[in-house]
N, C-alpha and C positions, 0 to 999 in steps of 0.2 A: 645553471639553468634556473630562471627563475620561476617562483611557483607560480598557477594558475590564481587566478581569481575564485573563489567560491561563492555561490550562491544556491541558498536554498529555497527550496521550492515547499511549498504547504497545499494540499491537496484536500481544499475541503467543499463540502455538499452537505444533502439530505442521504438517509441511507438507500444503497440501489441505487445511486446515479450513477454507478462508473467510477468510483475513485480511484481502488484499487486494479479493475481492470483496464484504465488509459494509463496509468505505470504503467504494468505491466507488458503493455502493446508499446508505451514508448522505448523501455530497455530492450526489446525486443528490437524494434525498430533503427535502436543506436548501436546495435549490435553488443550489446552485455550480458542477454541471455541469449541462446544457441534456439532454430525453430525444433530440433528433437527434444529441448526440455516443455515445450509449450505443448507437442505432438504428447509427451509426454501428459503432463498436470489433464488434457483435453483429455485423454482414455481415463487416467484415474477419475476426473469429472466426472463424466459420464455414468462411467462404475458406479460412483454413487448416487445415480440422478440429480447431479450438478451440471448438467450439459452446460457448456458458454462460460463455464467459469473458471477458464486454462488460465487466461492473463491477471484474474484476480489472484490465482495460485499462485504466482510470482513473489507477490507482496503478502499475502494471507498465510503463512506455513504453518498454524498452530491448530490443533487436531481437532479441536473447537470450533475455529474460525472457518473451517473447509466445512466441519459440518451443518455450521448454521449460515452460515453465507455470508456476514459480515464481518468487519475489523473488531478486532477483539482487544488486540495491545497496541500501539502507536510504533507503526515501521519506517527502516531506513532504507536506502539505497541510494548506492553511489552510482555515478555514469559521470563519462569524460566527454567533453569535443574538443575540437583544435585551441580553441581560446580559454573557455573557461570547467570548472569541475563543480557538479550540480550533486544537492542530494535529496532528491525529493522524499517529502513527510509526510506519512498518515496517520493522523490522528485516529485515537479510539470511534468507532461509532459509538461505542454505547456510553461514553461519557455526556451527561446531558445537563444542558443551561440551567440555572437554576428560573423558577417561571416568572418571566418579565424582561429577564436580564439582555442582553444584547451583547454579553463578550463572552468568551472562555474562563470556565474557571482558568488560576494560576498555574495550578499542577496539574499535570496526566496522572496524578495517583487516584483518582475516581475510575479510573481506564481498570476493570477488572484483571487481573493477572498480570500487571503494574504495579510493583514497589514503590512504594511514596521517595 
């Protein structure tokens, strides 16, 4: 059988626009995560006065990153369809341009809690 195609995906914005919670609704959506794990992350939310932030729980797992709301280390995840196998990226929020610049640093080693 031969493999699939790969392609990845890079998910990036301003912080608070949704990066990690449209992952999270799309695995969801592709059937990779189960609706009890979301039912789930949604009460621990909650719990912590994080209401609405089930689907960022997907991609967000680090005890830090739940607490403050944002991407903290640069995540992966995989998901299938019939043709090809995708693995959408999120970059650090808190890695930040240098002032002027208009690209990404080279490394994710500015990404707090990221090994160079």
């Amino acid at each position: 059988m031969a493999q699939k195609p790969h392609l990845n995906i890079v998910f990036i914005g301003h912080v608070d626009h949704g990066k990690s919670t449209t992952v999270g609704r799309l695995l969801l959506d592709t059937g990779y995560i189960r609706q009890e794990e979301i039912d789930k992350f949604r009460a621990e939310a909650e719990s912590k006065g994080k209401a609405t932030f089930e689907f960022a729980w997907v991609m967000d797992d680090l005890k830090e990153e739940r607490e403050r709301g944002v991407t903290i280390d640069i995540a992966h995840r995989r998901f299938d369809t019939q043709k090809y196998y995708f693995r959408p990226t999120l970059p650090c929020s808190s890695a930040r341009l240098p002032k002027g610049s208009r690209s990404r640093p080279a490394s994710t080693s500015s990404c707090p809690g990221r090994s160079a």
